[in-house]
N, C-alpha and C positions, 0 to 999 in steps of 0.2 A: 361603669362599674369595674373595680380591679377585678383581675383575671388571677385566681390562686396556681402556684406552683405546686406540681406532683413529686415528692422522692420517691423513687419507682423503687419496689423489689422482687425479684423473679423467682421463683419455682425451678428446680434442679429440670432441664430434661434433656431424655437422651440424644446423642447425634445423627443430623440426617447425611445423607452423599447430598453432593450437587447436582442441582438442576438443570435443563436444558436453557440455555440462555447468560448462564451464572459459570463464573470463574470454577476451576476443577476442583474444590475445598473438599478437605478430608475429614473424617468425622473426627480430629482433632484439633482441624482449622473450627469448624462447630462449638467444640469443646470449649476453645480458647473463647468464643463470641459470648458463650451465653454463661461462664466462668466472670465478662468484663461485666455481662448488664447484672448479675448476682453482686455485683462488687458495690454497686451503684451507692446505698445506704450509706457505706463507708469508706466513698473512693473523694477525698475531700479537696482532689483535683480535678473533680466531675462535676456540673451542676445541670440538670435535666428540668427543663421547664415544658409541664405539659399542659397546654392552655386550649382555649376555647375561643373563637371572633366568629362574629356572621358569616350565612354563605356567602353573602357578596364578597367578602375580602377572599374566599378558599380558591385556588386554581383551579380553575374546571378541569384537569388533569390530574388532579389530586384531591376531590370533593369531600371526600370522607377525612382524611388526615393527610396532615402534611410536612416532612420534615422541614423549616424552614431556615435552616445555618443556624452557625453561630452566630449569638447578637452579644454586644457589652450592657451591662448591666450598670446601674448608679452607682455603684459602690467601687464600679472596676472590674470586677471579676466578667468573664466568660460563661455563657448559659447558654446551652446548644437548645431552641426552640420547637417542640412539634407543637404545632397547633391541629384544631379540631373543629368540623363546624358545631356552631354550639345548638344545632338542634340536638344534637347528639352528647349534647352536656350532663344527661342522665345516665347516660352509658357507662361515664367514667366514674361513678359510685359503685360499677360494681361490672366490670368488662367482661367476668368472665359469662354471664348470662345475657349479654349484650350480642346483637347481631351479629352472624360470624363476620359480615362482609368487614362491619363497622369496626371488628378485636382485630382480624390480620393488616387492614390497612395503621391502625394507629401501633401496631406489634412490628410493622416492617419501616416505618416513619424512627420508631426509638431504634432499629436497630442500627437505621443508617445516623443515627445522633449518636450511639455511642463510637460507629466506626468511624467518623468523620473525627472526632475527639482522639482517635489513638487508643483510645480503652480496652480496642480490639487487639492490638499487636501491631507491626508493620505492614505483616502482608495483607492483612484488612485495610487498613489507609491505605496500600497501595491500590488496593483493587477500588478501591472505591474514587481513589482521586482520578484515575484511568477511567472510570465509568461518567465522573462528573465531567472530564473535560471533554470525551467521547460525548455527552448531553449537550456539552457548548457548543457542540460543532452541529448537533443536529440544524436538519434544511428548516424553514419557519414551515415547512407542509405537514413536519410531525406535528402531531397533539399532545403527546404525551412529552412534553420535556424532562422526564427524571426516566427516560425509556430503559438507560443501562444499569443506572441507579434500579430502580423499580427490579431489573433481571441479580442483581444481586442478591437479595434476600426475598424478594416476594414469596418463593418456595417454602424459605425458612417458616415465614410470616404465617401463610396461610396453615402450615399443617402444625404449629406448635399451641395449639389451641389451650393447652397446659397453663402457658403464659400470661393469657390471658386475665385471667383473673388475680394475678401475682402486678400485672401494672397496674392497674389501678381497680380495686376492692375495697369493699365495707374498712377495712383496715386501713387505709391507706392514709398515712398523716398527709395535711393539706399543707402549704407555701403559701406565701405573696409573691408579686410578680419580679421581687427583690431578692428571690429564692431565702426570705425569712421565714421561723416557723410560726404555725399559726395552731396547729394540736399536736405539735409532738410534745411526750409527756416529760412532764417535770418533778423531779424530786426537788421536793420543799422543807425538806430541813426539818434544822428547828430553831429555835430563838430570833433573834429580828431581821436575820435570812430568810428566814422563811417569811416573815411580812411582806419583804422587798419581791420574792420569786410571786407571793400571790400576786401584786402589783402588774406584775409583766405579764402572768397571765391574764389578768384582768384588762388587758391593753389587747392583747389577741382575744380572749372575748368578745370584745365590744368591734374588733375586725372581722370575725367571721360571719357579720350581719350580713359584711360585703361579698359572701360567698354562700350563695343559695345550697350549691350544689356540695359543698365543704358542709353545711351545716346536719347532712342528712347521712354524712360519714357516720360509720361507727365507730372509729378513732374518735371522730371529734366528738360525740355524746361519750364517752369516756373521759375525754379531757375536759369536758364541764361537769361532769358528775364528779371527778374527780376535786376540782376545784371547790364546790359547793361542800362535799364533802371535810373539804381539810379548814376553810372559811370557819363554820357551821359552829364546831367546838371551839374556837378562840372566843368568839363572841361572847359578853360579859352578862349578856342578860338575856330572857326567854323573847322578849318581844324581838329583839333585834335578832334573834336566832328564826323568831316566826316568821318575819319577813324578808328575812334571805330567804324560806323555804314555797314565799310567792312568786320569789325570779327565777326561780328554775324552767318554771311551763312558756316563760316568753321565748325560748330556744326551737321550742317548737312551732314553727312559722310553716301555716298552711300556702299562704302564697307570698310574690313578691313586693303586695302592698303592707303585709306586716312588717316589714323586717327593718323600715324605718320607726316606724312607731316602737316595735318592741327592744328597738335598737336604745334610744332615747328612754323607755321605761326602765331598762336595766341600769342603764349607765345614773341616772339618777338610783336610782334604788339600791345601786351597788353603791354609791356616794355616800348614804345615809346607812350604811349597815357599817360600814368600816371606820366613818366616823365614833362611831360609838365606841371605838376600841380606845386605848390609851396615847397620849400625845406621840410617845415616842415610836408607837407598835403606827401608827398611821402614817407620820414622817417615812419611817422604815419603806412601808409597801407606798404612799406617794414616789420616793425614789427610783422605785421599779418601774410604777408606773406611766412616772414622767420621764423617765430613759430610755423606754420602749416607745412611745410620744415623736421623743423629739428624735429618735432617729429616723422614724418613717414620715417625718414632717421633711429635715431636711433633704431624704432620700425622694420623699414624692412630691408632697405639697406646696412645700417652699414658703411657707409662712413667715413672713418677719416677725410679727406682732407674736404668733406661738413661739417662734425661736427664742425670741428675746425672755420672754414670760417661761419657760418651760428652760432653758439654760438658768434663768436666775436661782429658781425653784432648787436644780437637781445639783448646781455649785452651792449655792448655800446653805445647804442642808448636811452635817456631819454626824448623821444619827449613826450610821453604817462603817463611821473610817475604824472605828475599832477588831470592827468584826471581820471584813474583808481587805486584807492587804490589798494595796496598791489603790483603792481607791481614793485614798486623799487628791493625787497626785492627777490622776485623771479630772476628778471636778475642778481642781484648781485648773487644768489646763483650760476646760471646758468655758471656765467663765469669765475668762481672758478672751474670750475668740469675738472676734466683732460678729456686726449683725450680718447677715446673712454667707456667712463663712460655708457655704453649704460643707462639702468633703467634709472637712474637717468633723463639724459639727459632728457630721455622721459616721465618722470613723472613731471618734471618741464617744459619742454616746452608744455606739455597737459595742466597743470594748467596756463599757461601764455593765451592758445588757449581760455580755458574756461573761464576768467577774461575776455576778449574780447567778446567773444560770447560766453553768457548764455545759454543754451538751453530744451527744457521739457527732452530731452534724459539723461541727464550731462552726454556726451559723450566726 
């Protein structure tokens, strides 16, 4: 099962002096740190992925959370990783009522992600790359391999309890492991923009089956109400209105054996309500649809058979070139591309994604 990305955002609080163990940081060395994780939302040189894997994969020296570097991502970009054991994957719908052990360990994990990133300043990086390569040098008789790391911020960690619920909270829009979004909200226009943005949402939809823990957000019951909501009045007639208003309750997945069945009941049932719209108003949200599709095809799955079918679809189709500049230009690239062109694929059907829906992230 994909593991959804976290955009994290933090709560103002005030500065502490340094701890016994920790570089002598002033409470404007503080300032600066937790000034960078505030930035995080719209630091669009930052990309924070906060994930979940089994204990067996967590370091026993880091059981709880764990900063794990920077990893590259399909697309290219850099995603500084904490991960989480995922017993603890309910925690992260709402940290700040979460165990304290379990808020400071994943609180002092992001903080050594953003400092490892530069986000903090220099003398952050500095201290911290001092602490890592002081951890390289540890004897194999330590246990704790991140021992000087860990003396950096754990102080911070454990007493900013504030934090806690600013990383990750009922609020908290959810990611893919591709740092795309999956409930952050969208304005949808109006005219056959808006067809195409439902489209894309309705491609994250039918993704957040794949995130249990995503789906019990309260971001994300906003961003399907919201959907359902802007759907609802397009629709031409009362029956097709009626049964868009029976896919709402499939969102609601008591355990992990729903979420494929109700997974499949939607995606059918959303097929047959937006068919009933007008040729061009369906073309329209197909295009959204199948741009959001084929980027996370070429990005994960690697489909030939979908690339090829889902490029045809999203070149051929010029419902949209009048409404959004620049899109001619892109589908004609797009349907030139042979078959399995992964990158590319994915870097043009991202930019097709982003033409349609702008967003603070440029995700």
């Amino acid at each position: 099962m994909r593991i959804a990305a976290i955009v994290v955002a933090f709560m103002f609080v005030l500065p502490s002096p340094s701890s016994a163990g920790a570089p002598a940081y002033s409470d404007a060395d503080v300032q600066q740190l937790v000034q960078a994780v505030l930035a995080i939302p719209v630091d669009h040189q930052f990309l924070l992925a906060l994930e979940t894997q089994p204990a067996s994969d967590m370091p026993p020296w880091d059981h709880l959370a764990h900063y794990a570097g920077p990893v590259k991502i399909p697309d290219g970009r850099t995603a500084y990783a904490v991960v989480v054991d995922d017993q603890y994957a309910s925690a992260l719908t709402d940290l700040g009522h979460a165990d304290h052990a379990v808020g400071a360990a994943v609180t002092a994990a992001v903080f050594l992600a953003v400092i490892d990133a530069g986000r903090a300043g220099p003398k952050w990086k500095s201290w911290y790359d001092k602490a890592a390569a002081a951890d390289a040098a540890l004897p194999g008789s330590v246990a704790d391999r991140y021992t000087n790391r860990h003396a950096l911020v754990a102080a911070l960690a454990d007493s900013k309890t504030a934090l806690y619920a600013s990383i990750a909270g009922p609020d908290t829009a959810s990611y893919d492991e591709f740092g795309l979004p999956l409930s952050d909200p969208i304005d949808y226009g109006t005219g056959l923009v808006e067809y195409a943005r439902l489209g894309v949402a309705s491609a994250r939809l039918i993704e957040l089956y794949e995130f249990p823990g995503a789906l019990k957000q309260h971001a994300t019951q906003s961003f399907i109400d919201a959907w359902f909501a802007k759907l609802g009045p397009l629709l031409p007639d009362d029956a097709s209105r009626a049964h868009l208003t029976t896919l709402r309750p499939l969102f609601a997945v008591a355990s992990i054996d729903d979420l494929k069945t109700h997974q499949q009941r939607f995606a059918g049932g959303m097929l047959s309500v937006v068919n009933s719209l007008d040729k061009i108003q369906v073309e329209a949200f197909g295009i959204g649809y199948d741009a959001n599709d084929l980027r996370y095809n070429a990005l994960g799955i690697k489909s030939t058979k979908e690339d090829d079918e889902l490029r045809s679809l999203v070149g051929g189709s010029d419902a949209l070139d009048s409404a959004v500049p620049g899109l001619t230009d892109l589908r004609a690239r797009l349907a030139s591309l042979g078959p399995a062109d992964w990158s590319t694929v994915a870097d043009l059907s991202g930019q097709i994604v982003k033409l349609l829906v702008p967003n603070k992230h440029s995700n």
